[in-house]
N, C-alpha and C positions, 0 to 999 in steps of 0.2 A: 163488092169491094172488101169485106170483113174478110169473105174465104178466101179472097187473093193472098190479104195478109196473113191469115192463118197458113197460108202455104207457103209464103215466101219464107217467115218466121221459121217452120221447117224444115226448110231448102238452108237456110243460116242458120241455125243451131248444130248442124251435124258440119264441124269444122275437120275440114281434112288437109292432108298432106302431112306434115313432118313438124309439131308446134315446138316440140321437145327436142331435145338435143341429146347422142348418146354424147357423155364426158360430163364433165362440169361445168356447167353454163357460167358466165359475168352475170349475167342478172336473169332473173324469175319472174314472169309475170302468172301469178295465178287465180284464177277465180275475181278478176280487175271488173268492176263496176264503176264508172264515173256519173254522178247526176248533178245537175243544177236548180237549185232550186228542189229539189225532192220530186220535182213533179216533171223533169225532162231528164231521160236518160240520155248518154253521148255514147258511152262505152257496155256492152253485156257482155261479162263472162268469157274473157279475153285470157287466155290461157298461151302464153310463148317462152322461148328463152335465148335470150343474147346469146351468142359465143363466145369466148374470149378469140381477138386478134382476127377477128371478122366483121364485115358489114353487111348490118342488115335493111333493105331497103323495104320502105312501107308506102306502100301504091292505092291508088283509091280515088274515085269521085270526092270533090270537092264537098265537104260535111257530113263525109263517112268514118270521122273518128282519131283518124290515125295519127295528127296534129295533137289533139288531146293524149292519145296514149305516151307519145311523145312526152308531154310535157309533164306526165304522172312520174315518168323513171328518176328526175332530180326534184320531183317536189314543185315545179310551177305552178303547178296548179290549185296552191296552197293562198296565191295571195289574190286571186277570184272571190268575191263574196258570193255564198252559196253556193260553191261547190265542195262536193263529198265522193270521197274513192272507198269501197270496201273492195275484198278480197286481200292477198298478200304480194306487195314486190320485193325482194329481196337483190340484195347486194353483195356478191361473195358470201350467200346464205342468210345475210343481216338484214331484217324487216326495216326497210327505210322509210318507215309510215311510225316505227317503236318511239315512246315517249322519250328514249336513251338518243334519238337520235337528231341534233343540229340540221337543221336545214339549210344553212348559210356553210355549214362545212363538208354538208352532202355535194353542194353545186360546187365545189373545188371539185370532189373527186367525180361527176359527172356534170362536165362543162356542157352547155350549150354555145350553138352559134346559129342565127337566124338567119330569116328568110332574106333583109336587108341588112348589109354592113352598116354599124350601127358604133363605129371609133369614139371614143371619147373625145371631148375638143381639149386635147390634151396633145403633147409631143408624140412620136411615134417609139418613143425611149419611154417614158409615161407610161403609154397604152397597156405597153408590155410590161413595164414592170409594178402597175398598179394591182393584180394580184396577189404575188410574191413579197409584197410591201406589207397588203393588208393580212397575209396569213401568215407572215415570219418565214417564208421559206427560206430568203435570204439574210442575212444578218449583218452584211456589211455591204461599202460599196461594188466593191471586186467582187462579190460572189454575184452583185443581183446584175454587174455588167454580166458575168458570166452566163446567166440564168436568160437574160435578153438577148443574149445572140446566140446560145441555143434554141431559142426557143424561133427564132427569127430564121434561124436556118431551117427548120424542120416546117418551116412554115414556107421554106422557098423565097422568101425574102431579104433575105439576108443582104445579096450581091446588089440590090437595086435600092437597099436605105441604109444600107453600114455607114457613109457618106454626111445621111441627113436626117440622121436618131432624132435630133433636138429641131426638128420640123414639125408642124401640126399634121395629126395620121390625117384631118381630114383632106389634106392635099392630096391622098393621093386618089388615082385612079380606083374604080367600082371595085375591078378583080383584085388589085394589090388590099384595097381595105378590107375586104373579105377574110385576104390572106394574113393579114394584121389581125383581124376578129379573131382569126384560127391562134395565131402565136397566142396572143393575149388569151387565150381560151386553156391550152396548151403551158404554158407559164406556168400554172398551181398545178402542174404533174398531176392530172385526172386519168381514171382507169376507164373512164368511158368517156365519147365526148358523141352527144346529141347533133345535128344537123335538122333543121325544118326549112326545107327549101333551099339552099345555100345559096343558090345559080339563077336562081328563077328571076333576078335582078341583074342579072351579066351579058356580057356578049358570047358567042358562040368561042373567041380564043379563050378567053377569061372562064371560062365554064373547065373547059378542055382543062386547063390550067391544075386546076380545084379539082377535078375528076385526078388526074395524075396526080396530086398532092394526097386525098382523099387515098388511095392505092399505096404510097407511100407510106404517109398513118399509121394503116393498120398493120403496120408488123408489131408496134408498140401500143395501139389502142384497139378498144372494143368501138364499134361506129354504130349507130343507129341512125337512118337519114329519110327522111320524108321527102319525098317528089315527085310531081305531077307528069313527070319525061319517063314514061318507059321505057325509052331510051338509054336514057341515064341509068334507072334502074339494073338492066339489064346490062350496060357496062360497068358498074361500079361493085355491084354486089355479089355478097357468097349466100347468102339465100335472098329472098323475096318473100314479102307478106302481103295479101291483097285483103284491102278491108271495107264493107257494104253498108251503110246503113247503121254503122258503131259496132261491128261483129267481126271478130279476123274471121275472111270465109277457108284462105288458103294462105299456109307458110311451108317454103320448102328449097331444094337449093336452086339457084336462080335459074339455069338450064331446062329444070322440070317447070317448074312454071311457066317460062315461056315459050315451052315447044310442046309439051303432054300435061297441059294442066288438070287437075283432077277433076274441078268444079265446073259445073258451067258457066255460073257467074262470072267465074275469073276470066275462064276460053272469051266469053262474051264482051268484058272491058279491055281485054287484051286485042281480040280481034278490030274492036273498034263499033262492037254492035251494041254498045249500050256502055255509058259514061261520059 
């Protein structure tokens, strides 16, 4: 059992494909260690880089890390008791780990949106303008109407609640609150916006939906999105990262991965023989 592990550990230390990016990355992941408690590690030595105005999808068996790595790039992982990140991630070159750095004003500028739509029991006028309230984006009432039906369009929204702003978001249907999570995500102008599972709660239109909005996005955001559908992967994204055991094994642009993967771990959860 020991030399299994001493080999598989081998087999995952020697990360290949494409981690780095030629240009200038949105964000840096380098030398990332996540532990709990000091005595379980999640994440070793996680070495990648965002794109700007790309989506990067993060593939993997169920407690292979990727959900953690995820939730390192805005600092979630900060309000876990006993967990600890070394290594550096930066932000347009800016250590977002630096004692210089706001954690409440990091997550404006890389939004999350989860696994389930998760509305405030607030209006759907509210929803959206509860962040721009709380960080002054807006400063009167006309600008923050403004700022809500931008942000509602860009969210695909717009045509199906311009009507019924001052309605509770949680009326609406799974895919539209989704799509609400996104506006309201979207509101505080973030240079990145996170994604853990978006769909994994939707029906197959409502999925569809969110994959075209997701597409749309990124001409103006960097995307990070975590999903169990290689499927999806595989539709939404400009690279791919597959991750093992809390190890990226392979990152690269999403074509090579799922047609000439480098690794055989990855040929192996891709094919379907093991994951």
């Amino acid at each position: 059992m020991n030399n299994n592990k001493v080999e598989l550990d081998q087999q995952l230390s020697e990360t290949v494909g494409k981690p780095l990016i030629n240009g200038t990355p949105k964000i840096t992941c380098r030398d990332v260690n996540v532990f709990y408690n000091q005595d379980s590690q999640a994440i070793f030595d996680v070495n990648v880089d965002l794109a700007k105005n790309q989506i990067l999808a993060m593939i993997g068996p169920s407690g292979c890390g990727k959900s953690t790595l995820l939730r390192c790039l805005n600092r979630m992982n900060d309000t876990i008791d006993g967990c600890s990140i070394t290594g550096k991630i930066s932000l347009d070159g800016e250590d977002i780990y630096s004692n210089d750095i706001d954690p409440v004003l990091l997550r404006a500028k890389v939004g999350m949106v989860f696994q389930k739509p998760n509305p405030f029991p607030k209006s759907i006028y509210d929803n959206v303008a509860y962040g721009p309230r709380l960080h002054g984006i807006a400063t009167n009432n006309s600008e923050l109407d403004d700022v809500v039906e931008e942000s509602l369009i860009k969210a695909g929204l717009w045509k199906e609640t311009k009507d019924r702003l001052n309605k509770p978001g949680t009326g609406l249907s799974g895919g539209q609150q989704q799509r609400l999570c996104i506006a309201r995500t979207i509101a505080v102008r973030p240079d990145v916006i996170l994604m853990d599972e978006p769909t994994s709660a939707l029906d197959p239109i409502a999925t569809a939906t969110i994959e075209e909005l997701m597409h749309e996005l990124k001409s103006s955001y960097t995307i990070a999105v975590v999903t169990h559908s290689m499927q999806q992967a595989a539709r939404i994204s400009d690279r791919c990262s597959y991750f093992h055991l809390g190890r990226l094994v392979e990152v690269n642009d999403t074509n090579i991965v799922f047609t000439n993967p480098e690794h055989e771990l990855t040929e192996n959860y891709i094919t379907g023989r093991f994951g």
